[in-house]
PAVOVO-665419 format. One record per residue (C-alpha): chain; residue in three letters; x negated, z negated, y negated. Coordinates in pm, 1 decimal. Layout:
{"A","Ala",{X,Z,Y}}
...
end
This chain:
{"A","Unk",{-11174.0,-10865.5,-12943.7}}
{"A","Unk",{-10818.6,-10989.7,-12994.0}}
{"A","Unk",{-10688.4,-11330.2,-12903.6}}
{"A","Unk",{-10323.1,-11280.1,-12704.3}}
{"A","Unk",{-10081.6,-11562.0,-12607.2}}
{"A","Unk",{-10392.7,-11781.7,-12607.4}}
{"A","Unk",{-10656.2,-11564.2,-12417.3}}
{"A","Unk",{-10907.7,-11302.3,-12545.5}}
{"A","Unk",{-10850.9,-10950.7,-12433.5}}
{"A","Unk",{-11059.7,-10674.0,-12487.4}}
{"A","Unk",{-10964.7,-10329.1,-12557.6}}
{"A","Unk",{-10721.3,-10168.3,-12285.5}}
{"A","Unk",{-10962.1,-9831.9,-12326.4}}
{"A","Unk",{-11311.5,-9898.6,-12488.8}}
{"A","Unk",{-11590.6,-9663.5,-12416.1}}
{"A","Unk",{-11690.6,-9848.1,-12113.1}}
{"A","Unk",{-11361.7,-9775.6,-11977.9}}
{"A","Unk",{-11328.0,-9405.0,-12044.5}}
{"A","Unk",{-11773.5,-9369.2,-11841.4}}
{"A","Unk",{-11618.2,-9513.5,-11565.9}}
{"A","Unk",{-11338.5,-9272.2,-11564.1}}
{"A","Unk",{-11572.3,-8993.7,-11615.0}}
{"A","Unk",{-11738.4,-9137.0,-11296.3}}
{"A","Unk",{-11435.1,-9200.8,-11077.3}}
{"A","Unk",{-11381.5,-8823.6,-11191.5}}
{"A","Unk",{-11708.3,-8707.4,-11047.1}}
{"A","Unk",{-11680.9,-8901.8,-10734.2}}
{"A","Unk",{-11350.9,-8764.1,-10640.1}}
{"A","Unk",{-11497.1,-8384.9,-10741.7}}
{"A","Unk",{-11780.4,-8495.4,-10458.7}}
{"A","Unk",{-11529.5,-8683.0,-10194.9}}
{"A","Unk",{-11285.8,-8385.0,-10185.1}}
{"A","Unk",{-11436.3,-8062.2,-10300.3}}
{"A","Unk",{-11160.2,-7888.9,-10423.5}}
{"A","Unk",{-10945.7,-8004.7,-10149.5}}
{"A","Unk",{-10683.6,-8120.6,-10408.8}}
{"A","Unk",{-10619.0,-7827.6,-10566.3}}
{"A","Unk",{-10613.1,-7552.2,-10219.0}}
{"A","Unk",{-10427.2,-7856.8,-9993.2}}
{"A","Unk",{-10207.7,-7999.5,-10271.7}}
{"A","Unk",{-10093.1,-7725.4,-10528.9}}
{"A","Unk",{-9745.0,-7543.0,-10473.5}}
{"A","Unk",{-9721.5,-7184.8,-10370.4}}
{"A","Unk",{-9476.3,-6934.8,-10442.6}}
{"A","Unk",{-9449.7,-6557.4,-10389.7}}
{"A","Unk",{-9501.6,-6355.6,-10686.9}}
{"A","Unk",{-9759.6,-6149.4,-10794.9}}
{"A","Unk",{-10094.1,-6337.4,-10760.2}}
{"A","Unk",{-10373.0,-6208.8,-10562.5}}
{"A","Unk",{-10394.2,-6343.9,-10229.8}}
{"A","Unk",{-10166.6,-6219.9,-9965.4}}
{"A","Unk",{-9910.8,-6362.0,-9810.4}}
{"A","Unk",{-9641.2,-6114.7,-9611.3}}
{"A","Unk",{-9439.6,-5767.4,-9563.3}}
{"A","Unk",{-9072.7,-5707.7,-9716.1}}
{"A","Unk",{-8898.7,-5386.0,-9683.9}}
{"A","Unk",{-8872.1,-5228.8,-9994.9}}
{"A","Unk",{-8582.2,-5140.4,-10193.5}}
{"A","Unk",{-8453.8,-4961.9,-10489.7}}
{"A","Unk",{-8582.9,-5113.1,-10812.0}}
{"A","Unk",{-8926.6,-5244.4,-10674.4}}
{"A","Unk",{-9233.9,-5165.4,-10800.0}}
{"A","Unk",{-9443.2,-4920.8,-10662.6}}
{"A","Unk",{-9745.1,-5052.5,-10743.9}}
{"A","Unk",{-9686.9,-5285.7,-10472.0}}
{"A","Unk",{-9618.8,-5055.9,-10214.7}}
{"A","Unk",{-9846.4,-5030.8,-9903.9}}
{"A","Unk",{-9992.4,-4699.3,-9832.9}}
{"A","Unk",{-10204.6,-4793.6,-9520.7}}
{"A","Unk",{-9871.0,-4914.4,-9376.6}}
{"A","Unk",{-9655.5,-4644.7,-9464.0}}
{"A","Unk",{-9918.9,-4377.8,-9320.9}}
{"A","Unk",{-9935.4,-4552.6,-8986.3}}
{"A","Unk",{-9503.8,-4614.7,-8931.9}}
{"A","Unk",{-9394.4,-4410.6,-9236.3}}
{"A","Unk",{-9227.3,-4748.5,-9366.2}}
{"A","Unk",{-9170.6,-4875.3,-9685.2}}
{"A","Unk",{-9329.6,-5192.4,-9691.1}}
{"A","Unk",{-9388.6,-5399.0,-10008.3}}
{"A","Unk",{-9676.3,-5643.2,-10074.2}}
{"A","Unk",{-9658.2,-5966.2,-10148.8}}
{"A","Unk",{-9885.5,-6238.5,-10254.3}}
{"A","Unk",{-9929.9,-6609.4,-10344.9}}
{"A","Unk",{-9925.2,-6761.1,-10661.4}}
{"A","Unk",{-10046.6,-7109.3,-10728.5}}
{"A","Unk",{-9790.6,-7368.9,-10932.5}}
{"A","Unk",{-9945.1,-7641.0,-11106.0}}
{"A","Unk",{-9916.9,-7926.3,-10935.1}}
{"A","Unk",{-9697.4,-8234.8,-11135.6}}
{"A","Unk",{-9807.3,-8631.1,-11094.6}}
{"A","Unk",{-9557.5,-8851.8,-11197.7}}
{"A","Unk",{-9694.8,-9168.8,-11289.9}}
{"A","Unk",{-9377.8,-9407.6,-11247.3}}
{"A","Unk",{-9487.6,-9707.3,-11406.9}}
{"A","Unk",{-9268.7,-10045.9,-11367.3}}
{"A","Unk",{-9252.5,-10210.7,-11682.6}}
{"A","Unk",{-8981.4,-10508.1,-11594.8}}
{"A","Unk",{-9043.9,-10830.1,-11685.4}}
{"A","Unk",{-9227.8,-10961.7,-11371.5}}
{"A","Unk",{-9511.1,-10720.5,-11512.0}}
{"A","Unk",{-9622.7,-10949.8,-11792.6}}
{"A","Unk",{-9658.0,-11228.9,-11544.1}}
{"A","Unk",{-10043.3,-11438.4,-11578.3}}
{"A","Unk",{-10065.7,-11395.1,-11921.0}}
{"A","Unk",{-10069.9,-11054.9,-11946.7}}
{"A","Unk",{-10308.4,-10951.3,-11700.0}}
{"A","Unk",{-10146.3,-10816.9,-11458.4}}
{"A","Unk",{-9965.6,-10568.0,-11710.1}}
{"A","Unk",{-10316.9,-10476.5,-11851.0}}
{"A","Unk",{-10440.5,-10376.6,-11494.9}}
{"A","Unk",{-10128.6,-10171.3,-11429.2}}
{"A","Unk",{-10175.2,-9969.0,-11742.0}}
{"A","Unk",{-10580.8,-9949.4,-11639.8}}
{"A","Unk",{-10538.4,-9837.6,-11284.4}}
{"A","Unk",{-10263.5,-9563.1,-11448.8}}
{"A","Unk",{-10445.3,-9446.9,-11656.1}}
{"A","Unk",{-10768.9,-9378.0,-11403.6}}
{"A","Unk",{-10534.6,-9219.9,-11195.2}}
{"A","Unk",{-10375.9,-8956.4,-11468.2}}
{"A","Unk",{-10756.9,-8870.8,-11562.9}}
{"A","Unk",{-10841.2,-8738.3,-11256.6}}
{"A","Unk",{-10543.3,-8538.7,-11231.5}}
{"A","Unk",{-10600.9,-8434.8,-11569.7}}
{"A","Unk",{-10940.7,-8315.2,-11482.1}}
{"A","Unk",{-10782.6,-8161.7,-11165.5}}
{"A","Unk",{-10609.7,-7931.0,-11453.0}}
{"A","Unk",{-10296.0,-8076.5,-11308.6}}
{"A","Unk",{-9987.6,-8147.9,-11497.9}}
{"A","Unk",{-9892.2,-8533.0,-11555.1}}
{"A","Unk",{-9587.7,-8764.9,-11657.2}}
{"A","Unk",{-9568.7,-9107.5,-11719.5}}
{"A","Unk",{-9244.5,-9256.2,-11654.0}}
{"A","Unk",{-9233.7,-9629.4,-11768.1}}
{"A","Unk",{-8919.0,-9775.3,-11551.0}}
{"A","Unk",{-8753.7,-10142.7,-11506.0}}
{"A","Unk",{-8368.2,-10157.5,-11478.2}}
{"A","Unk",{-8383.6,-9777.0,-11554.2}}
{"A","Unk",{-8633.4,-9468.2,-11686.1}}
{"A","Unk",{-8776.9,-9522.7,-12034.6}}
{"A","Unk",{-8802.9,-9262.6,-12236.9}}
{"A","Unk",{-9116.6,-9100.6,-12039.6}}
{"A","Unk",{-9437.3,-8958.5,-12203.8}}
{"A","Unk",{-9417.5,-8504.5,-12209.4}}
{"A","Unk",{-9623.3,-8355.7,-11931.2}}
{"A","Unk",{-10008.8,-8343.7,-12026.1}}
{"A","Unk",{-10267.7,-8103.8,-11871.8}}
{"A","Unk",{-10658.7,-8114.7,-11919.1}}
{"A","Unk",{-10896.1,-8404.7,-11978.7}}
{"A","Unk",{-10862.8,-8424.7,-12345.8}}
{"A","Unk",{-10485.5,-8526.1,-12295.4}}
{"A","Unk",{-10634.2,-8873.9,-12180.8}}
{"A","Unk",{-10605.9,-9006.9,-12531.5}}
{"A","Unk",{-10289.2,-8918.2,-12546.9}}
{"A","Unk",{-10200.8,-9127.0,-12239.7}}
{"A","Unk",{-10424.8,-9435.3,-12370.5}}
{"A","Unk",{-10196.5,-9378.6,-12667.0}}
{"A","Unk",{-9845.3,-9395.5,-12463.7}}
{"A","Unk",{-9974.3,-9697.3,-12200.8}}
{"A","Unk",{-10093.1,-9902.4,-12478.6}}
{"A","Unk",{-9774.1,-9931.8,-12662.4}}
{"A","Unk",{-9576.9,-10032.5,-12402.5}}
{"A","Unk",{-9411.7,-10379.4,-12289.1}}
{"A","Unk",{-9264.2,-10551.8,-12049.0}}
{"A","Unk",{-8888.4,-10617.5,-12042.7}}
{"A","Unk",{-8603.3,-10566.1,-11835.9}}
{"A","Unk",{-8542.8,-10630.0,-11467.3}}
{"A","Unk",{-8628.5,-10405.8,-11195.9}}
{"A","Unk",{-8389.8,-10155.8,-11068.9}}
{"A","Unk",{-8583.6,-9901.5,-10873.7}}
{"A","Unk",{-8300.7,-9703.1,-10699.7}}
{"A","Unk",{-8124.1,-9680.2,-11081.8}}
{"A","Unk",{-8410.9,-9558.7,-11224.5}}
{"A","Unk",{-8551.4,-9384.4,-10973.1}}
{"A","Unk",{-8207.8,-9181.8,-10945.4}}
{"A","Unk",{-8203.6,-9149.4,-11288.3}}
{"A","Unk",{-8554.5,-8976.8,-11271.9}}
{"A","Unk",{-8479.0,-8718.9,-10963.4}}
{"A","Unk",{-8141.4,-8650.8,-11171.4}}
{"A","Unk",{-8347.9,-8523.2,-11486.1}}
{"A","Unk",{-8670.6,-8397.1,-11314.6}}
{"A","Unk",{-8635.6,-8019.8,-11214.6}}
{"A","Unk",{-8985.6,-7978.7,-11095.7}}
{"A","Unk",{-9070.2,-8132.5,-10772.0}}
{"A","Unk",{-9413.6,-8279.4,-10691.6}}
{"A","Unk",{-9618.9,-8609.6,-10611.7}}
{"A","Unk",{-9463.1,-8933.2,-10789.5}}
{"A","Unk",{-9684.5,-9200.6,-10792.0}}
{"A","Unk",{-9482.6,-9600.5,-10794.2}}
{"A","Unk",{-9719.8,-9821.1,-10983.1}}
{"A","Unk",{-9529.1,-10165.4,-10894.7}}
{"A","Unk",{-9535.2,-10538.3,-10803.8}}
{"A","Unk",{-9210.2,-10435.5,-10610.6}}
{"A","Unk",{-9028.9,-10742.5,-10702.6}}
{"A","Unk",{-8723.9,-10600.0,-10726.4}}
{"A","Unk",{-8386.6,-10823.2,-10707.4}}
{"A","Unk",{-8160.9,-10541.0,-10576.6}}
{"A","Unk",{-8418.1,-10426.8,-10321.4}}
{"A","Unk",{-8670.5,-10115.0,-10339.6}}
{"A","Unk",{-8567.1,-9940.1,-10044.8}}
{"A","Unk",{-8285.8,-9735.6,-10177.3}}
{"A","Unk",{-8523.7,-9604.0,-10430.1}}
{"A","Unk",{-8826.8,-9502.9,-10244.9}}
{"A","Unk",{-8562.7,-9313.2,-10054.1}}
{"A","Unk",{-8426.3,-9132.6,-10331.1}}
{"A","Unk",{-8771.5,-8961.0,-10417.6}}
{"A","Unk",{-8838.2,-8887.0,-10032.3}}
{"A","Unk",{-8469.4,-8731.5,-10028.6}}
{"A","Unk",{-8528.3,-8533.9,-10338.7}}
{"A","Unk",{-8816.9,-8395.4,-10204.2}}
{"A","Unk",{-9117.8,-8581.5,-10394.3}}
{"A","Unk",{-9413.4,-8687.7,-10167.0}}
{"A","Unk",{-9394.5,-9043.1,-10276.8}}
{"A","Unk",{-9729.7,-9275.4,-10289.4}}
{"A","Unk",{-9712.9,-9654.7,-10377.5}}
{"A","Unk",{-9934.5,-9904.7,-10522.5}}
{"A","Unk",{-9821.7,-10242.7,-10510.3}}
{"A","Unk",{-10045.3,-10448.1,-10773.7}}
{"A","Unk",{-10016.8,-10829.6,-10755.7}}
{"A","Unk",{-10164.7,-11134.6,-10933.2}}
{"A","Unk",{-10413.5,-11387.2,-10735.5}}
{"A","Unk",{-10159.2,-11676.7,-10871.2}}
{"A","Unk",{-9851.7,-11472.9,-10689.8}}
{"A","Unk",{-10017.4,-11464.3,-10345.3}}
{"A","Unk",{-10212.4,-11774.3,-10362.6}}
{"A","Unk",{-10040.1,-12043.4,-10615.0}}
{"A","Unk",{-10255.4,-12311.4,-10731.1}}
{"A","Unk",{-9974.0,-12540.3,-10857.5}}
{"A","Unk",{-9850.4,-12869.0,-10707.9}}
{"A","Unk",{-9621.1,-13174.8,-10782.1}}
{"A","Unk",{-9210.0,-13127.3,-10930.0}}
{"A","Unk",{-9191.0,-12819.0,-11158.5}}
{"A","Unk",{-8945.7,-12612.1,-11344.8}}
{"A","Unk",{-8977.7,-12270.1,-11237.9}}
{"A","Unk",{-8844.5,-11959.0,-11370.8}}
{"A","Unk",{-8833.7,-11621.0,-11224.2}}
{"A","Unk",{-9002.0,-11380.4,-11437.5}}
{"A","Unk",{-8753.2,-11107.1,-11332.7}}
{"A","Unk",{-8383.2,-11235.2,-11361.8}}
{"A","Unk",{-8477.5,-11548.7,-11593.7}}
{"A","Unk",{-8319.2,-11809.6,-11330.2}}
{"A","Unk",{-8431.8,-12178.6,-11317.2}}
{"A","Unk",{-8497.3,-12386.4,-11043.8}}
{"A","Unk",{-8636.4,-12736.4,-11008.3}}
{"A","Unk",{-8828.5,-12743.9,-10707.3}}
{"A","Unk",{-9087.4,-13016.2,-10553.7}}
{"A","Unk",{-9423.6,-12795.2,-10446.6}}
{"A","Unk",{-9583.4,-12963.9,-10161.7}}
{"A","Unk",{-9894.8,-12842.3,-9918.0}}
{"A","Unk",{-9645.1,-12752.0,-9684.8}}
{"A","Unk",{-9409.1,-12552.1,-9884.0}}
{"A","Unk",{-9662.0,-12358.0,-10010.9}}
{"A","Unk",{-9801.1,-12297.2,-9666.5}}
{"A","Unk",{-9421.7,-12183.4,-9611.7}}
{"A","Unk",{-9484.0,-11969.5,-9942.7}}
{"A","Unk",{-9817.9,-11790.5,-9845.9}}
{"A","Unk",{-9632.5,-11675.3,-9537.7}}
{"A","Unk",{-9301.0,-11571.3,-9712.3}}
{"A","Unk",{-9510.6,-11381.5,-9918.9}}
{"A","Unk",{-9748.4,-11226.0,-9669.0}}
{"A","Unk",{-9416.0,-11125.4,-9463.3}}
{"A","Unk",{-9291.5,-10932.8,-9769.2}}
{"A","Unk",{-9596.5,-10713.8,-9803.7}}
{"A","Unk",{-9591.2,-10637.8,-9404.1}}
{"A","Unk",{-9208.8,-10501.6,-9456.1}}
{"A","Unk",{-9319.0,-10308.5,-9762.0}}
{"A","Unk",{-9594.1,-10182.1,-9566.4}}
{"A","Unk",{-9405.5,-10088.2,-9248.2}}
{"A","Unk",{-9095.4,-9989.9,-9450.5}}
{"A","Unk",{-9309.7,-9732.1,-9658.0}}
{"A","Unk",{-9469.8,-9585.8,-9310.0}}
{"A","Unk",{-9113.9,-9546.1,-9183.0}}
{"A","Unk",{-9055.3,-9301.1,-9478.7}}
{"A","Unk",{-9370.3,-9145.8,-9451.2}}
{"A","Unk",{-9476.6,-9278.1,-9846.7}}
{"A","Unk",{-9847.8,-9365.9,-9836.4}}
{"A","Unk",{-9903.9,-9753.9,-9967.2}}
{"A","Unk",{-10214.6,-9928.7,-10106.8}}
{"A","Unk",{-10203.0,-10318.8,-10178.7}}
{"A","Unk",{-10414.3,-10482.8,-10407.8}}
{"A","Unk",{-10487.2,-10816.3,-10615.6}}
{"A","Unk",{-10602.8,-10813.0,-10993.5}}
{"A","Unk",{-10890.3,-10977.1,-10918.0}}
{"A","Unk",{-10979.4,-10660.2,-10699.2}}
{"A","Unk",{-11198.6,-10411.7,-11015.1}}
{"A","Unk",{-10962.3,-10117.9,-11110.0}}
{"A","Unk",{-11245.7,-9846.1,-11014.0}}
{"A","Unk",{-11315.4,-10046.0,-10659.4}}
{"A","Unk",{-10920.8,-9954.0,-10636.4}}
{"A","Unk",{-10916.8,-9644.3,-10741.6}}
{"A","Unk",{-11248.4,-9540.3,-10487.6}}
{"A","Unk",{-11036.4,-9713.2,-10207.2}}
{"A","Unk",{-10722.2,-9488.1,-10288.8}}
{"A","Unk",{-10997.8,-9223.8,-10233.7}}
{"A","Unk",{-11123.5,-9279.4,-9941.8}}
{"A","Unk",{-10813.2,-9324.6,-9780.4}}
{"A","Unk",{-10667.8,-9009.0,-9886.9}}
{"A","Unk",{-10347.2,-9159.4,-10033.6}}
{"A","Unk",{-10393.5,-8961.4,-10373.2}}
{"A","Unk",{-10637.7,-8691.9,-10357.4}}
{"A","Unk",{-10591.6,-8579.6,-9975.2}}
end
C-alpha cells in the first residue's frame, strides 16, 4: 500500500485484479460464444477456406483455383474465391487531460482499471489492441498487442501514465485517423469534458470508418457535489477561477445542468450510431464491464 496526495491506494493491478479479469474473460466466452470473433472480425477475399464468390478468370491466375464442376457444366472459366479472416484491431483511446485526475486520483485509477478489463478480453479474443492515451492531442500510443500474456504489458503502459493537458478530442482524434491505416473498433474511454466540444471528434472516427463505442466515466462528487457556502473554484480542464456562492438552489440548477449534458451526449452519440455506456466510480469496474456485456456495446 502506498499513500498518494493524502489517500492510500492499492495496487492499480494486484492479483485480485488480474482473477477477476480472468472471470470477466470467462463470462464473456459464455455470454457470446464466439459471436465476437464470426460477427466482428474483418473479411477479405484471398485464399482462405471458406467460399465466398465466382470471377472470370484471366491470364496469370492460378489454376489451382479454377472450378472444374463449373467449367464442365458452361465450359467457363470460373475462378474460386474464398474468405479470409483479418484480425480484428481495438483501439483503446484513453483521455488523459487534466479533468482525469479529478477526486484525488480516483477517477484516473478507474479509467486505467476499466481499460485495462476491456483490452484483456480482447486479448483473449486473440484480437489485436492499441492504447492511445489522448488530451489536447494523441500521446505517443502503446504498439498493437495480441494474446493474453500481452496484459502485463498493458498494466505496464496504463500505470505510467498521467494526467495533463486539456481535452481536444476532434485534434486528437484527427490526429489518430490521420496515422492509423487499419480500420476497426475504437473504444473513447472519457469524462467528455471537453472545452471545444466532442462532437467534431466522435465524427471524425464514424467518417473514417471506425465503429466508435463510448464510455463516459464520471466521479460521484461531479454529478452530485457535496459542497456549500462561497468557494474558489477551478476548472480542472482549462485552470480558470471563479468565485462563486453555492447555494441549495444552484446546485439544484447544477444537478440538472449536468443531467442535461449526459442526455445530449447520449442522444448525440445515437444520432451517429456510436454505442454509449454511462457510469459513476462508485459503480465496481467488473459490474461495468458485465453491463457493457449484456448490452452488446463491446462484444456484440
Amino acid at each position: 500500500m502506498t499513500s498518494v496526495g493524502g489517500r492510500t491506494s492499492k495496487p492499480l493491478f494486484d492479483e485480485a485484479f488480474l482473477r477477476k479479469l480472468e472471470y470477466l474473460h470467462v463470462v464473456s466466452r459464455k455470454v457470446f460464444a464466439g459471436k465476437m470473433r464470426a460477427e466482428r472480425r474483418g473479411k477479405k477475399i484471398g485464399s482462405g477456406i471458406e467460399f465466398a464468390d465466382h470471377r472470370d478468370y484471366a491470364a496469370g491466375d492460378d489454376f489451382r483455383y479454377i472450378d472444374w464442376n463449373v467449367y464442365g457444366r458452361m465450359s467457363k472459366l470460373l475462378l474460386r474465391l474464398f474468405e479470409e479472416e483479418e484480425d480484428l484491431f481495438i483501439y483503446l483511446l484513453v483521455d488523459v487531460s487534466n479533468s482525469m485526475g479529478a477526486s484525488g486520483g480516483e477517477k484516473f485509477d478507474y479509467v486505467r482499471r476499466v481499460t485495462a478489463a476491456l483490452a484483456y478480453v480482447a486479448l483473449a479474443n486473440l484480437d489485436r489492441v492499441t492504447v492511445v492515451p489522448f488530451a489536447d492531442t494523441i500521446r505517443d500510443p502503446m504498439s498493437p498487442r495480441r494474446g493474453k500474456g500481452q496484459i502485463f504489458r498493458v498494466f505496464d503502459f496504463l500505470a505510467a501514465l498521467t494526467p495533463a493537458g486539456e481535452t481536444n478530442m476532434e485534434g486528437s482524434f484527427r490526429a489518430f485517423a490521420a496515422r492509423t491505416k487499419r480500420r476497426g473498433l475504437a473504444v473513447v474511454v472519457s469524462d467528455f469534458f471537453d472545452p471545444h466540444g466532442y462532437e467534431r471528434g466522435l465524427k471524425l472516427l464514424r467518417h473514417n470508418r471506425f465503429e466508435t463505442f463510448a464510455l463516459q466515466i464520471l466521479s460521484p462528487d461531479e454529478a452530485r457535489p457535496n459542497v456549500k457556502g462561497d468557494l474558489r473554484l477551478l476548472d480542472a480542464e482549462t485552470g480558470e477561477e471563479r468565485i462563486a456562492t453555492v447555494s441549495p438552489e444552484v446546485l439544484r440548477d447544477y444537478e440538472r445542468a449536468f443531467e442535461e449534458y449526459g442526455r445530449k451526449l447520449d442522444d448525440f452519440c445515437g444520432s451517429i450510431q456510436v454505442g454509449l455506456i454511462r457510469t459513476l466510480t462508485d459503480v465496481p469496474f467488473e459490474d461495468l464491464i458485465l453491463r457493457v456485456f449484456r448490452e452488446g456495446k463491446f462484444l456484440k
